[in-house]
TIVO-953934 format. One record per residue: residue in one letter; x, y, z of N, C-alpha, C, CB in turn. Coordinates in steps of 0.05 Angstrom, whole numbers, plus 5000, padded with zeros to 4 digits. Glycine has a CB too. Layout:
! residues N
aXYZXYZXYZXYZ
...
END
This chain:
! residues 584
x508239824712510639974717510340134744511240174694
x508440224744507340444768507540264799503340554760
x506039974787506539734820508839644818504439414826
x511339704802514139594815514839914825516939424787
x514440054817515740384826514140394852514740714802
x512440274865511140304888512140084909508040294883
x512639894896514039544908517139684916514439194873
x518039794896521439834907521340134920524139834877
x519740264921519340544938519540424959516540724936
x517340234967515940114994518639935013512939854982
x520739845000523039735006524839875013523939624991
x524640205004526940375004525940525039527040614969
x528940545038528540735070527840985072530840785087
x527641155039526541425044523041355044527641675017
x522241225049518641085058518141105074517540845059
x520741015099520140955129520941215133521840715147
x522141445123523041725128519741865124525741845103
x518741775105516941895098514141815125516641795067
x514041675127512241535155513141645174512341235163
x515541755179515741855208514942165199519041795226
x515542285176515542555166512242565162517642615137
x510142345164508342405153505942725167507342115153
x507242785192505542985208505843225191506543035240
x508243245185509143465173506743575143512343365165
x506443365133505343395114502743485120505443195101
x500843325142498743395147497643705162498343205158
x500443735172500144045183499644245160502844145199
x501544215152502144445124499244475111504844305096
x498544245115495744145087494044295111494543665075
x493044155129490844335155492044715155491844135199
x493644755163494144935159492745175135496244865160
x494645105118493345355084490445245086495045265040
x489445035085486145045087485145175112484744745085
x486045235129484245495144484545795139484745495172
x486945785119486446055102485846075078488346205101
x484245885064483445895042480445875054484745685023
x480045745077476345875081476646135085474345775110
x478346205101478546525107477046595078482346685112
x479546645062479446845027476846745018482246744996
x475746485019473046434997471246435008472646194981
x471146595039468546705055468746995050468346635089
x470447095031470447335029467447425014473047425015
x466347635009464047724996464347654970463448014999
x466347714965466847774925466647504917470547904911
x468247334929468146944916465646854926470846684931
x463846944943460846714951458546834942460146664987
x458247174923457047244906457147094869457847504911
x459446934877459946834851458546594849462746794844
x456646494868455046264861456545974867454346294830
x454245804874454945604885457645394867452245474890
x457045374843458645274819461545404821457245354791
x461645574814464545754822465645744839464745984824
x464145654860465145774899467245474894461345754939
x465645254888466844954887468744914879465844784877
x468145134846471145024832473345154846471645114798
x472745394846475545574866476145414885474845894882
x474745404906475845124926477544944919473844944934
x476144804903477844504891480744564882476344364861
x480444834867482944954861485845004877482045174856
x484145124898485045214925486544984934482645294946
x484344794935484844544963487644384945481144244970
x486744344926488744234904491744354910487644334870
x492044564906495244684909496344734932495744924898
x493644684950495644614980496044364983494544685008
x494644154968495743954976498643874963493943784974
x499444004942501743964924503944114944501344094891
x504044394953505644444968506144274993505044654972
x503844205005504544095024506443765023502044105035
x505443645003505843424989509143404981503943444965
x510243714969512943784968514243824987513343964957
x512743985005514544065035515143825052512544275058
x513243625051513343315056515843165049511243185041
x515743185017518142985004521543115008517342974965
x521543395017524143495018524643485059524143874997
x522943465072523143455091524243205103521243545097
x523343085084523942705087526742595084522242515061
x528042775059529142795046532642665050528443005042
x532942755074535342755086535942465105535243025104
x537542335104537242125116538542135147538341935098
x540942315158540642245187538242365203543142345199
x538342345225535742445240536542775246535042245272
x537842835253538543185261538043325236542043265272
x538043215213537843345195534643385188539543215176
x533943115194530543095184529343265210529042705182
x529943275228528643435252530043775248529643265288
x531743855230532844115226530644255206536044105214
x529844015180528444085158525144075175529043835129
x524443925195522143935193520944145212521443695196
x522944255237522644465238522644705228523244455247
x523644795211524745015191521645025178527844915167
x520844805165519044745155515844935170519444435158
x515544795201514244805214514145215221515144555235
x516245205219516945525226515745745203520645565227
x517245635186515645725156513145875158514845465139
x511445505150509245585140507345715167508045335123
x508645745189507545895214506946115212508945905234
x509846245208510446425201508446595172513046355200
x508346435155506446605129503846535141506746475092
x502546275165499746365168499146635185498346135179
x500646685204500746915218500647155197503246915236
x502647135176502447425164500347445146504947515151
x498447165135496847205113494447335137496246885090
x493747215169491947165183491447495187492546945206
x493647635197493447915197492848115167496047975210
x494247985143492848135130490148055116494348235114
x488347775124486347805118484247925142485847575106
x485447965162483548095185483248395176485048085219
x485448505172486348845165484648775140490548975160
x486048735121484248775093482348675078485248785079
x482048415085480848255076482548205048478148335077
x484948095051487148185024488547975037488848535017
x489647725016492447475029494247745026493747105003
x496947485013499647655005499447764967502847375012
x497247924967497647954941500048214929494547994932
x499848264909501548384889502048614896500848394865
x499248744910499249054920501249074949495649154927
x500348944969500648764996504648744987498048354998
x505648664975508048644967509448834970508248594947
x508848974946510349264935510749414951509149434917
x508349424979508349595003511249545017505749515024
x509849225024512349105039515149195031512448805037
x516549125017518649244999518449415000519049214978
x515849645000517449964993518450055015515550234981
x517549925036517149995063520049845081513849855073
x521350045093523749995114522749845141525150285123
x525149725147525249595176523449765198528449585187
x523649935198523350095222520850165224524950325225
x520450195196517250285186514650115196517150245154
x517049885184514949595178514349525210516849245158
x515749535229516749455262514749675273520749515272
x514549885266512450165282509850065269513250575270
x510450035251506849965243505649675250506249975207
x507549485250505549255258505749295284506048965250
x508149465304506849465331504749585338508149525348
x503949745316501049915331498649775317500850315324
x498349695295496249675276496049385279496849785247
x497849115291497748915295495148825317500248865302
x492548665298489748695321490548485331486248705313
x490148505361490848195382488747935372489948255423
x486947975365484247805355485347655328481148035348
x487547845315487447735281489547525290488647995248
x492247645315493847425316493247205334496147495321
x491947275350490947005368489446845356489347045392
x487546885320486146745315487946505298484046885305
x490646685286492246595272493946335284493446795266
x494046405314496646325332493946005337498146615369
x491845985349490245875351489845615328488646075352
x489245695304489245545281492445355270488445795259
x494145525275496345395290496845095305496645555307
x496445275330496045005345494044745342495345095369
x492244925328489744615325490044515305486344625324
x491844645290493444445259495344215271496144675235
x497744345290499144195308498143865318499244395331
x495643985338494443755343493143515334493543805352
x492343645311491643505292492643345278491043605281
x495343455266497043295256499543095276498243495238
x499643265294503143085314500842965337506943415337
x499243055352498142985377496042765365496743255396
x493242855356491442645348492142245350491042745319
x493542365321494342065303494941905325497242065279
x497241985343498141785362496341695380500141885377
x493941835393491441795406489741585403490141975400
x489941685375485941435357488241195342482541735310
x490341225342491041055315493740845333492441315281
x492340515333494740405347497740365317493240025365
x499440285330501540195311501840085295502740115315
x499939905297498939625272498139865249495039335284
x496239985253495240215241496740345223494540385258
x498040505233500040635231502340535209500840645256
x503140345221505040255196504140065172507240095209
x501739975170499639975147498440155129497939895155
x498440365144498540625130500940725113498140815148
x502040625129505740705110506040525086509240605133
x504540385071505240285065503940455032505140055079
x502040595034500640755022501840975013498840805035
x503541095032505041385031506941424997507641385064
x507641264992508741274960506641344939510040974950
x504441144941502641254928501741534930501041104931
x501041554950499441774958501342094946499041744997
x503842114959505742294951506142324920508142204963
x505842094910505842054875503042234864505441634864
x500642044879498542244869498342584881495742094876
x499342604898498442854901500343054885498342914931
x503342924877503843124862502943214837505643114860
x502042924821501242854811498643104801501242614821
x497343034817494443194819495043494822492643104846
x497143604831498143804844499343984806500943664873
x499843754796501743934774499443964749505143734762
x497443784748495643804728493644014723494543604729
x492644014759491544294762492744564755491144324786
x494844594760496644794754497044804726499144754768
x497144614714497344624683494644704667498144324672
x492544444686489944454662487944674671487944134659
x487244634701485144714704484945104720484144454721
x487945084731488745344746487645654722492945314751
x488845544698488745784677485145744663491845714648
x483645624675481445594662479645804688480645224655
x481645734711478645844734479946174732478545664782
x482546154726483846344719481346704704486046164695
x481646594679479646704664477646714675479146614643
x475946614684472746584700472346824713472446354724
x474946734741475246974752475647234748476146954761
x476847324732477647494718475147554709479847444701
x473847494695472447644678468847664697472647484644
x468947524729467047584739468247774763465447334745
x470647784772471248034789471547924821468648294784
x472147634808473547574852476747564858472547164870
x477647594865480147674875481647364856480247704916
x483147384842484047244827486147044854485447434801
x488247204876489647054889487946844905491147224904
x485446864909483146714929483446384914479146894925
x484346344884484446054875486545954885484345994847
x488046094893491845824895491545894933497146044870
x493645764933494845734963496945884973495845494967
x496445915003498246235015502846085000497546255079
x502945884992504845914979505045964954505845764981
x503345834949502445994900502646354910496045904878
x501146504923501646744932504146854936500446774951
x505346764961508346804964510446734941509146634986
x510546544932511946534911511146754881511746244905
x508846724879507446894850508347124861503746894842
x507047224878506947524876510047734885504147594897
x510547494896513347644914515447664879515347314950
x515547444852516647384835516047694822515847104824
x513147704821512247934805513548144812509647994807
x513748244838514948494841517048484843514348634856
x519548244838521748324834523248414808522648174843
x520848244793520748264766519548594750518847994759
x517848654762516548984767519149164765514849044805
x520849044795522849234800525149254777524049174827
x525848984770528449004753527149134727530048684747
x524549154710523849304694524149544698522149274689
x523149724718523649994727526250084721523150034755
x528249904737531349914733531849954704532849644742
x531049754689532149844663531449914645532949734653
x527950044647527450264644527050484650526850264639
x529950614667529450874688530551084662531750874725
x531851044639532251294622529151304605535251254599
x528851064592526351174577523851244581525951064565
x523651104619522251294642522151644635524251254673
x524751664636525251994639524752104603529252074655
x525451974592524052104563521752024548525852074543
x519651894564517551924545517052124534515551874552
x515252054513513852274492512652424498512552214475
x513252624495510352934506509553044482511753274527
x510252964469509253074438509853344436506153054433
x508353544428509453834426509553904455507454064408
x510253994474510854124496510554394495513054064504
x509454624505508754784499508254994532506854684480
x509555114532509155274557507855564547512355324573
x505155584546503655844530503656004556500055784514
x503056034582501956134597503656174629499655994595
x506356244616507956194653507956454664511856084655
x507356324693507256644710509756814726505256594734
x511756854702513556994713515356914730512757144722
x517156994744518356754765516656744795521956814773
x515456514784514856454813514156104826512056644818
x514456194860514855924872511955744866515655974907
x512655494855510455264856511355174873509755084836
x510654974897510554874920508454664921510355064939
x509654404929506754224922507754074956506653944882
x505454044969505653895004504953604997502854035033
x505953525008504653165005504853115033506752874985
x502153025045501952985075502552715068499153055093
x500852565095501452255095499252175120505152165102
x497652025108494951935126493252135144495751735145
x492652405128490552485143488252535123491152715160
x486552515147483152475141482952705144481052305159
x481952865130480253155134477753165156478853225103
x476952935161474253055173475653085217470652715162
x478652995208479153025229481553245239479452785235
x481453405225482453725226479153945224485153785191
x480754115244478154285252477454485233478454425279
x479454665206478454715190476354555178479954775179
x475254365182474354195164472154075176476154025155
x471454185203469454075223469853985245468153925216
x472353895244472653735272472053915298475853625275
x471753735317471554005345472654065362469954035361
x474953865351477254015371479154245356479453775383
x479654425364481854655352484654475352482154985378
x485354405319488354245324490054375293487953785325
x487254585289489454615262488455105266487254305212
x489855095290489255395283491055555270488755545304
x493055525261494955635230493455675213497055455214
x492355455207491055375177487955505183490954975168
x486955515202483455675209484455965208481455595247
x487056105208487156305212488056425178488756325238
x488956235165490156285134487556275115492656015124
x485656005133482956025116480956325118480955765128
x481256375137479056725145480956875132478656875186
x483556845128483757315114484457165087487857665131
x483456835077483756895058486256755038483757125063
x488056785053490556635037490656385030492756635049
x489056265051488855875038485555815027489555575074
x485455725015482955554994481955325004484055454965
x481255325012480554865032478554895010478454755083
x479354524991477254444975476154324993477754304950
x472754274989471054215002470653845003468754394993
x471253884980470253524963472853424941466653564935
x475353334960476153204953478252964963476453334941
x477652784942479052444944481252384938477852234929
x482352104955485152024942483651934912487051724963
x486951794894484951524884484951234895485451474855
x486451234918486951084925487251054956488451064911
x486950754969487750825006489950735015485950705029
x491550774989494350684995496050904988495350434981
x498350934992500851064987501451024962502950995003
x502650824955503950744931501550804900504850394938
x499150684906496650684877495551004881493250384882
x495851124906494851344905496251584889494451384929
x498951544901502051694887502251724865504651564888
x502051464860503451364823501451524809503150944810
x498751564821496151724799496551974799492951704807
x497052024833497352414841500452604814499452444894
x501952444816503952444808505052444783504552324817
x503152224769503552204735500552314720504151814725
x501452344698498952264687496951984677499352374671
x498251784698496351624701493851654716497351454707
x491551584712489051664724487851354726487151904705
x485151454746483851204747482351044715481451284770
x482951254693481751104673483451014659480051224659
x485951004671487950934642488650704645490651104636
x489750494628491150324619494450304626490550374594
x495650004636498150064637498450174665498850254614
x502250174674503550144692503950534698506249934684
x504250524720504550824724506750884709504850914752
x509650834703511550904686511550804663513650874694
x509350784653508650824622506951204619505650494613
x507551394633506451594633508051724649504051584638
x508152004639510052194640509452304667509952394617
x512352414686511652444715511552694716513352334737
x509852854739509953104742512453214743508653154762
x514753114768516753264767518853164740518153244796
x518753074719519852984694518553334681518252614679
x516053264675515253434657515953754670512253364650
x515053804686516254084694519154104696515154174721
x520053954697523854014689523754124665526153714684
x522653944645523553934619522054164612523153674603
x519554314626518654474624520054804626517154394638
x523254704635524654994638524255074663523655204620
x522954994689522154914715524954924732520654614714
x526354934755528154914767526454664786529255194777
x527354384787524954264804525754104833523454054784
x525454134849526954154881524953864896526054564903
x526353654909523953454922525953474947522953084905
x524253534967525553455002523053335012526553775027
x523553015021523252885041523852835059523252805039
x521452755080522252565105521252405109522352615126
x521352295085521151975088523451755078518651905072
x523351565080525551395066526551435031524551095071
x527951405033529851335010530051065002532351425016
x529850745020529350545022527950545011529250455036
x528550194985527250134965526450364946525250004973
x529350424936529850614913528550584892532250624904
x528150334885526250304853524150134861527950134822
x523850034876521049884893518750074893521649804929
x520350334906517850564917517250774895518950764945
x515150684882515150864854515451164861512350824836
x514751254891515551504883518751664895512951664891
x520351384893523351524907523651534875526251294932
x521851394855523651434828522651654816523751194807
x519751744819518751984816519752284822516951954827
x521652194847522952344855525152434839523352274875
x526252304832529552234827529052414799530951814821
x527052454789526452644759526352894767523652594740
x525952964794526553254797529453294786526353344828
x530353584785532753734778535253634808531654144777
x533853724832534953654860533353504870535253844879
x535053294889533553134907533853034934533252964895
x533053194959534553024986532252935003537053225008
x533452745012532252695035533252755067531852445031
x531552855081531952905104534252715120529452905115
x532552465130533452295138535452035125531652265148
x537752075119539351845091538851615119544251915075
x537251475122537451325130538550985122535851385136
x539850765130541150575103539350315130546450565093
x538150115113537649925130538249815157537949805119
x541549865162543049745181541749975209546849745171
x541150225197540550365219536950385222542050655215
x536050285203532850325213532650175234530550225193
x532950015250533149905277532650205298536649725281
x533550375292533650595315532550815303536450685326
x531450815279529651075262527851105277528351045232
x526150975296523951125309525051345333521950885324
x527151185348528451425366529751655349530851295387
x530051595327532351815316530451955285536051585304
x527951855293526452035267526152385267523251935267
x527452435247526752725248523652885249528052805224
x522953015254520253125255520053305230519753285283
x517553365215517153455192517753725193514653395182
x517553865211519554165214522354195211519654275240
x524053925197526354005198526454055156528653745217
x525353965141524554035121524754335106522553955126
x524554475128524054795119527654905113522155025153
x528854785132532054955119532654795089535654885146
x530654615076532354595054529954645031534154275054
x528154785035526454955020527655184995525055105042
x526855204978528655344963526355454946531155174949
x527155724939525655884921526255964901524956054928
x525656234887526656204859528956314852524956284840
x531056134835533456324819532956514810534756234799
x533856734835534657054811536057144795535057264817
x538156884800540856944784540056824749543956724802
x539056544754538056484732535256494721538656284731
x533756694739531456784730529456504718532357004707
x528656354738528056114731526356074757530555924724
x523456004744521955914757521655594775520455964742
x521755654803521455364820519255194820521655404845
x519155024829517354814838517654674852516754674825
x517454694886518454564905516654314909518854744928
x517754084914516053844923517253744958516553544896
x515253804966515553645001513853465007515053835028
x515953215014513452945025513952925050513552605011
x512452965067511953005101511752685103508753225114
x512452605123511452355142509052415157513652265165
x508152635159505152745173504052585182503152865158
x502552415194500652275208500751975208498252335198
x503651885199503751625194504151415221506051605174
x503351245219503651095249506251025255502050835252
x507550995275506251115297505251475299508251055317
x503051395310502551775309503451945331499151865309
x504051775360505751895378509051935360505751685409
x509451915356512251925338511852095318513251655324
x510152235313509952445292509752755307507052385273
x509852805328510853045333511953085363508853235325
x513653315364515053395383512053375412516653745372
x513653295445511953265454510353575469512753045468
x512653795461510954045463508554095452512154225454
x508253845428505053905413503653745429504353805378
x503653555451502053345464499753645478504453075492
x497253735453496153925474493853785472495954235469
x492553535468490653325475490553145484489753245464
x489553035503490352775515485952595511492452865562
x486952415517485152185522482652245526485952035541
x482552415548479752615567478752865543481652835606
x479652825530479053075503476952945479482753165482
x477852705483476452525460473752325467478852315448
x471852465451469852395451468752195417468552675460
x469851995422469451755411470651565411469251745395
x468551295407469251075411472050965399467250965403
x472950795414476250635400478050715426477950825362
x481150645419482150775437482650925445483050765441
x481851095466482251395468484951545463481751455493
x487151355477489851565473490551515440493151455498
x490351305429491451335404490151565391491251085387
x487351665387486151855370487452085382482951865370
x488352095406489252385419491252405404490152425452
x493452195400496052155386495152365357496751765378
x493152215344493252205321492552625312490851925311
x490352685330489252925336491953125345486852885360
x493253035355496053185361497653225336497953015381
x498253045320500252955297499453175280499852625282
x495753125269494853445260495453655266492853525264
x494753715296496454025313499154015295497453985356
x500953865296503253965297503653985272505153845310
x501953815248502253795219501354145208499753495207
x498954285222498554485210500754695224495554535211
x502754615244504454795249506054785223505854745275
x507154555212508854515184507754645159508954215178
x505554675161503854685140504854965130500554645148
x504255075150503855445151506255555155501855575177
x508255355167510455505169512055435139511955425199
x511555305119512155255097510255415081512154995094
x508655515076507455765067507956035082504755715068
x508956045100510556335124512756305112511156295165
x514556185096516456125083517356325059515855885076
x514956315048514856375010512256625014513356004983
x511456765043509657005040510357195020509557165064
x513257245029513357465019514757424984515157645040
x514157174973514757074943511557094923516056704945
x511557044909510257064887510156704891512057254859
x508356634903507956334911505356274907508756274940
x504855994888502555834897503355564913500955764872
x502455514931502055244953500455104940500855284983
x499954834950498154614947498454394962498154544925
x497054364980497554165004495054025000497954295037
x496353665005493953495004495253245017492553434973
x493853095026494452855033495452575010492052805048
x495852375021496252144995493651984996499151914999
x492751985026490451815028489251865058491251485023
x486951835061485851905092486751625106481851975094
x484351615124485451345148482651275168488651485176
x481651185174479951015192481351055225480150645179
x478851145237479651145264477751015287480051425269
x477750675281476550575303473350605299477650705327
x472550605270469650665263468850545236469150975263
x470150295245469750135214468049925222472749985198
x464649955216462849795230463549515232460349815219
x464849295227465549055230468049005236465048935212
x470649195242472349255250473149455275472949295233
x472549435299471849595319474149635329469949525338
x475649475322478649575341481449675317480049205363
x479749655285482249715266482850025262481749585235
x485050145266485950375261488150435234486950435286
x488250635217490350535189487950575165491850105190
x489550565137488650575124488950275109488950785117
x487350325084488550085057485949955057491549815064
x482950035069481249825069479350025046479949715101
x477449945041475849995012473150165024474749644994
x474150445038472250595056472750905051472750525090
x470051065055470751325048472851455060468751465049
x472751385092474651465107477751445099474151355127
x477951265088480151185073481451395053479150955059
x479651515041480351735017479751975016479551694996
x477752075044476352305041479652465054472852325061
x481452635041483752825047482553065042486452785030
x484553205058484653595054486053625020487853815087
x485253855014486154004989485754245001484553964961
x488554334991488254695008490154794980490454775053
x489955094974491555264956492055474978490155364926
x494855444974496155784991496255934966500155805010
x495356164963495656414942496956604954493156534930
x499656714958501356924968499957144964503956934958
x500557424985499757624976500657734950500057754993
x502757664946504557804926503957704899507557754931
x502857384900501557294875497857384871502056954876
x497457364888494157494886495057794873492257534924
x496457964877496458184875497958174843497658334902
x499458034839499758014807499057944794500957964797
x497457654800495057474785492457494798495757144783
x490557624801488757604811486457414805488457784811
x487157374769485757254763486256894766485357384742
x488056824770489556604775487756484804493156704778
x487956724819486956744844483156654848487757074850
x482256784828480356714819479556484821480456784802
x480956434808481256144790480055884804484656064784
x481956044826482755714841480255684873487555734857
x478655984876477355994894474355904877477656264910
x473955974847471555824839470555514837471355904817
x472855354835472255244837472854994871472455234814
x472755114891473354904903472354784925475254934906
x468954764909466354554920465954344898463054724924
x467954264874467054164864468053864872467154284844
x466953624860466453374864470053294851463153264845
x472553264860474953204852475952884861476753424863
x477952874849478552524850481652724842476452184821
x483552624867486852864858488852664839489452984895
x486752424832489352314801489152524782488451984779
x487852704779487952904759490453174763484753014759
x491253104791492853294803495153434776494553124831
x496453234766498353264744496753434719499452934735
x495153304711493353404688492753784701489853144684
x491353744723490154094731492554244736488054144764
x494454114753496854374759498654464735499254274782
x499254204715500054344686498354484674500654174666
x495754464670493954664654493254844671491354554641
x493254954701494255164705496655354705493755164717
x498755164700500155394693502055374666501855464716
x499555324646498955314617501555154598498455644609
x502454964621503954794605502354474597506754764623
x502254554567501454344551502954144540500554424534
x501353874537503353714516500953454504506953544537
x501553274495499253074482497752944497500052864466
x497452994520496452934547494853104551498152924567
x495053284546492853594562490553474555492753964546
x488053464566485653524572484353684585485153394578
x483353884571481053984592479353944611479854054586
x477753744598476353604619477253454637474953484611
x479853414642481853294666483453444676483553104659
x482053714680484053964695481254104713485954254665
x481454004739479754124753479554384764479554004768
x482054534754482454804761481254974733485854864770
x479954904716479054914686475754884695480654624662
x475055124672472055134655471054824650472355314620
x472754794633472054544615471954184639475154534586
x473254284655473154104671469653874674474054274696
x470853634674468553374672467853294710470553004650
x465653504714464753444747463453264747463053634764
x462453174721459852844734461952604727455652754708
x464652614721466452414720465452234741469352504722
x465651964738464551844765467051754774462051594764
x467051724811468951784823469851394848467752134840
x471451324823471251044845474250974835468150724838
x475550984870478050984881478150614881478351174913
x481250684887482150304894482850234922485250164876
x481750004924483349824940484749634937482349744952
x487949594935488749364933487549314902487849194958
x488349404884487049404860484749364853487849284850
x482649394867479849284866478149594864479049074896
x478049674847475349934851473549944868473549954831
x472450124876469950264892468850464888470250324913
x466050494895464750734887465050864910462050724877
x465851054904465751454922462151444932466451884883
x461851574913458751744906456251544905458851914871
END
């Protein structure tokens, strides 16, 4: 049956479509196999031993040849010629296009297009996405990309015609039915039998599970996942907002007063001068640390070197030990509402990807909610010229109802240090330039970045100069630190998201008002004993409710670092891209 289905294939004119389409195929196929050596030269898959390394390969090699094998048969597909030269460019453009973007993020992270890599993408606006790959885009990752490219090209359209006369050639065609048969063939069995076997393996020895399929199994899987992520969120955004707190219990509130929580955005502590640095870029904050009013914790981590895995922990009571999706756990600004809380969020950051960005939905559980900038897609094209600067934040600051005698909780998420970092402050802060910086990488970007600080601790303080004269506690921290051109096998990468201390080592600071020191002293106390200790800020939710003694079936002591009972030898290992690391 199979040699008449090959006899009348071989007669039919989509054969001879297929013989002229045959380059196509071979590109696609050359192609994903120079990014599948990329992923299985990674560390994690060639610690897995010679046996494993093979099967993952085979795995690998297998589902590119089925894609490619597909991209082949639909490219063919069409019988006039403008059409087959429309599809086989489109084609050609494509999978160009995803080697370039897998090629940059396995240079940056050593990460394809996985699940984490996604969610970003999506949470992340035009304008965003356009500032950051123009700065953070390494010329080496795309020329290696653009390179591999072309020698796929040649390989497939230039070669053949070279070494192979015509006789050749169309003797070969005569094969192409078969061949297309088996490879899908081969293409769907793997996927059936053997995909869910290396599946498990992996899994349960710890190599990057996306490293078995091909940069399209990726694109398709993972891009499916998070749309599928998102429409869950959607339709569970009420029972989001009512999980169970069990008894709820406010034993210990301090009267009316302002809570204020800072959320920076990519700074490294070791590069603000409270904190050692040697250049003077944060003198607000060196001057709040001496008489006293601000607290700098000494030792503390994201859980994460991303935005989004770092958030979802700072934010909920999800932690690095728990189980489950961040909105399977109750959010800070949820619970302090319900807490009898008045609860206030001003950003400047996007509003884009409303349920994508777990924390525009984190947000949305405050009482109020604005954002600085309403920016709508059609205009992120011009958000870098038209970005507001994090000083405009302060006119929509709000303190506590006297009318309703009701305690606040202000939340501010700064754009603080995000790339671009010339774009993060007014150029009256440009008080460093190039000739200031004494280390390796590029000089003017670190000046950039060393400026962005200057102007960040102008925000800082003038948002605590705000609430002096209130009955105020502050709390300013970053989401995640950042790498500056000192990543020993990465000499030219700047940014975060890679699996490095630099990555997570952030400021923790407490503003204590005069007016609250002087009514709580002991509160005050509190918060200056402990803050050399060893912290990881997914506990952030857990310590700031049990300081200000709102309980519910969640409380732990030993997960409140502003607490006696607090667990300091907890061991401390943040993520990358879902992959753990050790701190300590």
């Amino acid at each position: 049956m199979i040699k008449n289905l090959l006899q009348r294939m071989n007669r039919s004119a989509y054969v001879g479509r297929l013989a002229k389409t045959f380059p196509i195929f071979a590109f696609i196929l050359i192609l994903q196999l120079f990014l599948s050596v990329h992923l299985l030269g990674e560390g994690s898959v060639m610690r897995m031993g010679t046996r494993a390394f093979l099967q993952i390969w085979a795995v690998s090699t297998f589902r590119s040849l089925f894609w490619a094998a597909l991209a082949w048969a639909l490219v063919a597909w069409p019988r006039t010629k403008g059409w087959r030269r429309f599809a086989s460019g489109s084609a050609v453009v494509f999978f160009s296009i995803l080697h370039l973007l897998e090629s940059y993020l396995l240079g940056k992270y050593g990460e394809g297009y996985t699940f984490s890599v996604v969610t970003i993408l999506m949470a992340t606006t035009v304008a965003e996405s356009r500032e950051y790959l123009t700065t953070i885009l390494s010329p080496g990752d795309f020329l290696r990309g653009l390179a591999e490219i072309v020698t796929s090209w040649l390989l497939a359209f230039w070669l053949p015609k070279k070494i192979c006369s015509r006789r050749v050639i169309d003797k070969g065609a005569r094969l192409l039915p078969a061949l297309l048969i088996l490879v899908c063939l081969t293409g769907l069995t793997n996927l059936a039998v053997f995909t869910p076997r290396i599946y498990s393996y992996v899994s349960r020895s710890g190599a990057p599970i996306d490293a078995t399929l091909s940069p399209m199994d990726r694109l398709v899987w993972n891009t499916g996942l998070v749309y599928a992520e998102t429409s869950k969120i959607r339709s569970k955004m009420s029972e989001i907002e009512s999980l169970d707190l069990g008894q709820l219990q406010v034993a210990e509130p301090y009267g009316r007063i302002n809570v204020v929580v800072v959320i920076g955005e990519s700074l490294r502590r070791s590069y603000m001068h409270c904190y050692g640095y040697p250049l003077e870029n944060t003198p607000r904050l060196d001057s709040l640390i001496a008489d006293g009013s601000v607290v700098a914790y000494s030792d503390v981590i994201s859980p994460a070197a991303g935005t989004v895995e770092s958030l979802t922990k700072v934010l909920t009571y999800l932690s690095l030990d728990s189980l489950g999706a961040w909105y399977d756990y109750p959010s800070l600004t949820n619970i302090l509402a319900r807490s009898g809380y008045e609860t206030y969020w001003v950003s400047n950051q996007e509003i884009t990807g409303e349920y994508v960005q777990p924390v525009n939905v984190i947000a949305r559980m405050a009482n109020n909610v604005r954002y600085v900038k309403m920016r709508t897609p059609a205009s992120d094209w011009k958000a870098i010229e038209n970005a507001g600067y994090d000083m405009e934040v302060i006119s929509y600051l709000h303190k506590v109802d006297t009318i309703r005698k009701k305690s606040v909780v202000q939340f501010v998420h700064l754009i603080g240090s995000h790339t671009d970092y010339a774009q993060r402050y007014p150029k009256s802060y440009a008080r460093f330039s190039s000739k200031d910086i004494d280390a390796p990488g590029d000089k003017a970007c670190i000046a950039d970045y060393v400026n962005s600080i200057y102007y960040n601790d102008e925000v800082v303080a003038s948002i605590a100069e705000h609430y002096k004269n209130e009955a105020t506690i502050l709390f300013y921290f970053s989401d995640h630190g950042e790498s500056m051109f000192d990543v020993p096998d990465k000499p030219n990468f700047f940014g975060h998201g890679l699996a490095l201390k630099s990555n997570v080592e952030i400021p923790f600071m407490v503003y204590v008002s005069p007016k609250l020191r002087q009514e709580f002293p002991g509160l005050y106390e509190r918060i200056v004993r402990y803050k050399d200790r060893p912290i990881v800020n997914d506990l952030f939710t857990n310590s700031l409710l049990g300081l200000l003694g709102v309980t519910s079936k969640y409380s732990n002591e030993k997960l409140e670092f502003f607490s006696d009972g607090y667990d300091a030898t907890r061991p401390r290992k943040p993520v990358n891209m879902k992959h753990s690391f050790s701190y300590d």
